[in-house]
Backbone bond lengths (Angstrom), bond angles and torsions (degrees), N, CA, C in turn:
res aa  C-N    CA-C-N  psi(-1)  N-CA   C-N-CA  omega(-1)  CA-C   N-CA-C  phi
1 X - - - 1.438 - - 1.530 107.28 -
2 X 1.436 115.98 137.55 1.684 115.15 174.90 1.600 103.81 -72.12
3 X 1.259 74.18 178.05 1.917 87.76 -175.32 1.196 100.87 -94.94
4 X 1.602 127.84 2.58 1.424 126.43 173.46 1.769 103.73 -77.43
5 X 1.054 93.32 -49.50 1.376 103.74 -177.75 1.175 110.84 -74.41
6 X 1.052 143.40 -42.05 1.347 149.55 167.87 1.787 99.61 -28.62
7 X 1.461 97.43 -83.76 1.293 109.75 179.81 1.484 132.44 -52.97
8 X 1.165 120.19 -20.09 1.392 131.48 149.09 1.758 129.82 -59.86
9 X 1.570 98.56 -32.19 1.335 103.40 -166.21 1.568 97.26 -91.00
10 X 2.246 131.65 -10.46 0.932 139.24 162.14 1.320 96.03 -81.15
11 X 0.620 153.61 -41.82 1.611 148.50 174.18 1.528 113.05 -54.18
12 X 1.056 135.59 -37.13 1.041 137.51 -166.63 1.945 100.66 -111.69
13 X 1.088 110.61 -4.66 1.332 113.67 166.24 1.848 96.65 -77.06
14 X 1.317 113.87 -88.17 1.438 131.57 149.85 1.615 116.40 8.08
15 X 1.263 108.50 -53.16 1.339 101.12 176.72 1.677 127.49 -106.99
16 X 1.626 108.23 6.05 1.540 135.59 168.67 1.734 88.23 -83.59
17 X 1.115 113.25 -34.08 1.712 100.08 -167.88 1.243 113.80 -87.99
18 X 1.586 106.86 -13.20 1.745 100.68 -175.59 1.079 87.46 -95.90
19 X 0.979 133.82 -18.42 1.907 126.42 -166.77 1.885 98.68 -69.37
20 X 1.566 91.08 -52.47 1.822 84.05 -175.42 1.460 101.87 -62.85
21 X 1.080 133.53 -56.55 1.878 133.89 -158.20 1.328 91.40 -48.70
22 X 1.832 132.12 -44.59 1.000 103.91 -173.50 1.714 140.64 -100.34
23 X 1.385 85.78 11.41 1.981 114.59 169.12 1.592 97.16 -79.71
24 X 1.374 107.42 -27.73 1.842 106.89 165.03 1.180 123.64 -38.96
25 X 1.561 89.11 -77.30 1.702 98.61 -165.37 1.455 121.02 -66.25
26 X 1.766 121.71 176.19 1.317 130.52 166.49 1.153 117.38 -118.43
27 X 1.428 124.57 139.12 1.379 116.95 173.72 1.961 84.18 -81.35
28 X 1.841 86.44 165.32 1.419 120.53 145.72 1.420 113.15 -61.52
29 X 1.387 115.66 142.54 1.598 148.54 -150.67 1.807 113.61 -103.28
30 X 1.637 82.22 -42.37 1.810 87.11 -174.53 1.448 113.85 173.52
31 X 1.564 133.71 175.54 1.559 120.12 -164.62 1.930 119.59 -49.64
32 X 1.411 85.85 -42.00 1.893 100.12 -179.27 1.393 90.14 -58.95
33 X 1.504 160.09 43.32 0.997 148.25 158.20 1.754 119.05 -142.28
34 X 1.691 86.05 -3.03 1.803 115.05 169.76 1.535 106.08 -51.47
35 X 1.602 119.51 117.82 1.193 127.09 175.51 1.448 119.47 89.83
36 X 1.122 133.43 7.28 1.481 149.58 162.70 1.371 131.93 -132.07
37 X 2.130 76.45 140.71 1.466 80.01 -160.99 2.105 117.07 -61.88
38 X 1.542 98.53 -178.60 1.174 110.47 -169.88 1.309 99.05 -53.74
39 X 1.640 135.12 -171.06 1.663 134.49 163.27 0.888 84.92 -106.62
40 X 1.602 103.60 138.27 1.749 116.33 158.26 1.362 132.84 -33.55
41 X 1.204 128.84 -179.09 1.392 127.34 171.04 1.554 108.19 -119.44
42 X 1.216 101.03 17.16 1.633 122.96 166.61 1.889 113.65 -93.14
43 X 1.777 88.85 -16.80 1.766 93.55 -176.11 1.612 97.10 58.82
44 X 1.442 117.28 71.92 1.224 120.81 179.08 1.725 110.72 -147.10
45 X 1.521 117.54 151.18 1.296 106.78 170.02 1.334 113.98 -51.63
46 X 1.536 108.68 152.03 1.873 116.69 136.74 1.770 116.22 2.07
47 X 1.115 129.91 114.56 1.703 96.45 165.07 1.303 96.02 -133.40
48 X 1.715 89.71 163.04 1.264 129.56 -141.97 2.135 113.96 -103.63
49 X 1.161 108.33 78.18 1.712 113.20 -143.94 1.616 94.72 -64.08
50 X 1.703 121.65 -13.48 1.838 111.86 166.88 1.612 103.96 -75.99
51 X 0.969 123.10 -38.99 1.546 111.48 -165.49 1.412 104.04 -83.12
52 X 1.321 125.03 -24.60 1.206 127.78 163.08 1.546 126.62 -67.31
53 X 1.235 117.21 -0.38 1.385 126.50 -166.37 1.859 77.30 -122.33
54 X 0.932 132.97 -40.01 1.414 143.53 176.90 1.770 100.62 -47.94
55 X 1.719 115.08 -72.77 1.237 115.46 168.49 1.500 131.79 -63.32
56 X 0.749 126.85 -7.50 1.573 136.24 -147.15 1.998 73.19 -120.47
57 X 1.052 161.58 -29.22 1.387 128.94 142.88 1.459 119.58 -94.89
58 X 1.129 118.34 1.47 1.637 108.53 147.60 1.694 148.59 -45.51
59 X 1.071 129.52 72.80 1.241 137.67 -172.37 1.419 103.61 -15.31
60 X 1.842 120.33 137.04 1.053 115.47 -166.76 1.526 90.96 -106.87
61 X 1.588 125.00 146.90 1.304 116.25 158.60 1.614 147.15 -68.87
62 X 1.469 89.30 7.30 1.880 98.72 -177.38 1.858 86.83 -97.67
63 X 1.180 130.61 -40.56 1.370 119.33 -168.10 1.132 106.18 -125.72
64 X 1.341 152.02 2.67 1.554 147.88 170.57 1.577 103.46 65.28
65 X 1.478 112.51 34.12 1.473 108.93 177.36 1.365 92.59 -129.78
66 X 1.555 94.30 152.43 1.809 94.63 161.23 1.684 124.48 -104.34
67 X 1.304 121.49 -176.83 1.342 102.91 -171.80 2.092 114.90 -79.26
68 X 1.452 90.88 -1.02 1.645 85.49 -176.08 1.597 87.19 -105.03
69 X 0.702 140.17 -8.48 2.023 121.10 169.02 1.248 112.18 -85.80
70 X 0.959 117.18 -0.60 1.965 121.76 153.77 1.272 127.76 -109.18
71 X 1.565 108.92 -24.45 1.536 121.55 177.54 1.550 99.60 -105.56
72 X 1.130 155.08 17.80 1.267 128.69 -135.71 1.442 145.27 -29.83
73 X 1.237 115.85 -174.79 1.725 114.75 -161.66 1.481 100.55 -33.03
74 X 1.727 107.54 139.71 1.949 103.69 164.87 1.715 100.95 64.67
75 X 1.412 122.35 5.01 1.196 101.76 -179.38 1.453 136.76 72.60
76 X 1.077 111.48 -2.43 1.387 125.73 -167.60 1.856 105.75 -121.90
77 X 1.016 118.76 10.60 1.328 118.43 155.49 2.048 133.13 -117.45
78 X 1.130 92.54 81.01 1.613 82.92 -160.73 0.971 104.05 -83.05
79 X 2.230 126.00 151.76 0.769 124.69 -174.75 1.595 129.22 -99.85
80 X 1.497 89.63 18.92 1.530 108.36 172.60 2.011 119.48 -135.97
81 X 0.573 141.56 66.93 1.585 131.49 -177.44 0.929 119.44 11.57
82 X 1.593 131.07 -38.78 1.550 136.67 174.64 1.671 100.77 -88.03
83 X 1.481 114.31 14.99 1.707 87.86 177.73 1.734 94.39 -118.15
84 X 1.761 120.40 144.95 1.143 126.97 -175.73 1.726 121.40 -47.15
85 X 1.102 123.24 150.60 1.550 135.88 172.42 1.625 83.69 -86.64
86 X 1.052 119.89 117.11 1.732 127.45 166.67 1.206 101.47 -98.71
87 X 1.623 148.52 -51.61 1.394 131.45 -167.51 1.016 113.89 -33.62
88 X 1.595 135.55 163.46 1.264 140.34 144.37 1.953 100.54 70.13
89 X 0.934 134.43 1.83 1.166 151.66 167.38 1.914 117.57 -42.18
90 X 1.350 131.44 115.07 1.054 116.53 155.86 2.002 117.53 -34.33
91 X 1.752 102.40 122.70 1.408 99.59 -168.08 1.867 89.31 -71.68
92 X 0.924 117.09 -51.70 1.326 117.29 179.73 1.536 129.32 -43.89
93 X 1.014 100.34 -31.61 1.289 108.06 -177.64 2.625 95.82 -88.52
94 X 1.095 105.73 -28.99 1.240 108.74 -177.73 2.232 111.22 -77.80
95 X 1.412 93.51 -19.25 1.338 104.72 172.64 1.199 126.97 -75.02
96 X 1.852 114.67 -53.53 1.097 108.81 123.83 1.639 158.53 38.08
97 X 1.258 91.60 -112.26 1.333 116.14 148.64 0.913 123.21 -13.82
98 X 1.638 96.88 -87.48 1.832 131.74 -168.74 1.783 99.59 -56.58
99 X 1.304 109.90 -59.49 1.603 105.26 -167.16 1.669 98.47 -67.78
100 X 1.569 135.24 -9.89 1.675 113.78 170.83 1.231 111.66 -81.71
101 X 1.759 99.29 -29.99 1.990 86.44 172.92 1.815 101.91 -89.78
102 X 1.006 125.22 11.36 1.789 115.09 138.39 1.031 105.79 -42.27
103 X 1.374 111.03 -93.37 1.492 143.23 -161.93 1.635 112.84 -38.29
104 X 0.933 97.19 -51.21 1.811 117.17 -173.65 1.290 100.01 99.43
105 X 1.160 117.60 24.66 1.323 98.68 177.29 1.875 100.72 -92.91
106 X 0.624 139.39 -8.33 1.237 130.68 141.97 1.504 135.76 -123.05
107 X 1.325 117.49 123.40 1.591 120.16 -153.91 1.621 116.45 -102.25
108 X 1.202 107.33 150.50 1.568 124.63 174.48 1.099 115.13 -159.26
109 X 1.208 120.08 132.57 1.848 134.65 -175.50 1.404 98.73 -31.18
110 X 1.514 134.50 -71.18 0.917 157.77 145.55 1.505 142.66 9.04
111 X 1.680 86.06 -98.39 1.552 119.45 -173.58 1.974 87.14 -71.72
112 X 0.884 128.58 -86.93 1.557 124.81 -165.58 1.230 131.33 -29.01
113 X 1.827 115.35 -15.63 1.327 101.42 168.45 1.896 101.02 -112.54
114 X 1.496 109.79 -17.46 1.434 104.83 158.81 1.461 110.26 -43.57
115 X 1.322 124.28 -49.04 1.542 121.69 -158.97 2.056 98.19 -91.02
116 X 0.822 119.97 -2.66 1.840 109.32 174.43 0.902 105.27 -57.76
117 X 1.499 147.96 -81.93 1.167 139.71 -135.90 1.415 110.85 -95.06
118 X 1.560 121.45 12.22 1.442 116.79 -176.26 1.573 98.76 -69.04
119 X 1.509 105.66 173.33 1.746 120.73 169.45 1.591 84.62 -130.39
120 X 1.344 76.36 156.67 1.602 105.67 -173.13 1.483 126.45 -68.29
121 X 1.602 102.87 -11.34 1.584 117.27 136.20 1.085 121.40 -80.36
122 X 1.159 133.29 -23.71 1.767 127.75 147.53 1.329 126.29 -24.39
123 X 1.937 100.67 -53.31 1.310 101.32 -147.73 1.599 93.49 -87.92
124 X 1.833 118.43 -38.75 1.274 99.28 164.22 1.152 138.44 -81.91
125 X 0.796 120.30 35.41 2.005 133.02 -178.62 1.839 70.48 -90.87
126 X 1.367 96.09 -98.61 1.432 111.55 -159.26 1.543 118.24 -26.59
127 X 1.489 112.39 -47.15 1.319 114.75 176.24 1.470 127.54 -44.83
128 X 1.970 105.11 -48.98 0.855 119.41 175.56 1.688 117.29 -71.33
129 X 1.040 112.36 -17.82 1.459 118.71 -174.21 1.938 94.29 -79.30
130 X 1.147 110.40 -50.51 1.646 105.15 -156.51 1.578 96.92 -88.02
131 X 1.503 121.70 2.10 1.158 111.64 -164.38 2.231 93.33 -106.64
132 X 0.905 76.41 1.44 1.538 96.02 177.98 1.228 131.58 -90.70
133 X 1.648 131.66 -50.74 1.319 132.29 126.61 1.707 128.41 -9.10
134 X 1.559 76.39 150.19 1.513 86.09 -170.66 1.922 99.79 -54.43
135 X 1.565 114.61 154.65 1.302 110.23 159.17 1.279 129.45 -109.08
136 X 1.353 134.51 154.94 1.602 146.25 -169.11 1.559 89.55 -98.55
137 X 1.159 139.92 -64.77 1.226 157.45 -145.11 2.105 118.15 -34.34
138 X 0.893 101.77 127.81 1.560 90.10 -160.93 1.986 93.45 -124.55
139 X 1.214 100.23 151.29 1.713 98.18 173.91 1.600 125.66 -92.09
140 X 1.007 136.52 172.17 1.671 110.83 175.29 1.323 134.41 -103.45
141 X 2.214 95.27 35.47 1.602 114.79 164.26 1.538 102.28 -38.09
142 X 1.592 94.60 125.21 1.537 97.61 146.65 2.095 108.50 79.46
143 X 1.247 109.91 -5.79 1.211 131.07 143.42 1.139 141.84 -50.51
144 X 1.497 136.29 73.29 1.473 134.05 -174.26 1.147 97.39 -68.40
């Protein structure tokens, strides 16, 4: 493949992705909405990245773990290779997440009964908290 094409076909990746992020978001409506942020695309409160740093070492009651002794501190230390780098993380995309292993609609030994009993200020506390941290996260520029 040329590098013309190459670079076109990243380009057009690039601009399929800003197109969705921005069919995402919502603008604000009117003054009563002065000073806050947009609503997720999780359809979730505001969240709150201290109380989320609050839960996120709180022992969960389905597994007696918290979310940083599997993710470690900031999220960015996991204690398995197969478990996610959360720091620096789209919060939206980490809300997500959290509300499918609510649901069950998506399962893990784990994560699915960690995530039952959250509230949906749960899920953005935390989101916003880990999506806040520094990030590890790298793209696969330059990746054959």
């Amino acid at each position: 493949m040329s590098k013309a094409t190459h670079a076109m076909r990243r380009l057009a990746v690039v601009l399929f992705a800003a197109s969705a992020l921005a069919s995402c978001s919502s603008e604000t409506s009117g003054p009563e909405d002065a000073g806050h942020a947009a609503s997720s695309s999780a359809g979730l409160p505001d969240g709150r990245p201290a109380h989320g740093e609050q839960l996120a070492q709180a022992k969960g009651k389905a597994t007696g773990q918290s979310c940083i002794d599997c993710h470690g501190a900031d999220g960015n230390a996991p204690i398995d290779a197969t478990y996610p780098r959360l720091g620096g993380q789209y919060p939206d995309y980490l809300a997500h997440a959290l509300q499918a292993y609510r649901s069950q609609d998506r399962q893990h030994a784990l994560m699915t009964p960690q995530a039952a009993d959250l509230s949906d200020q749960d899920i953005a506390d935390l989101a916003a908290y880990f999506g806040s941290r520094p990030g590890q996260l790298r793209d696969l520029h330059g990746v054959n």
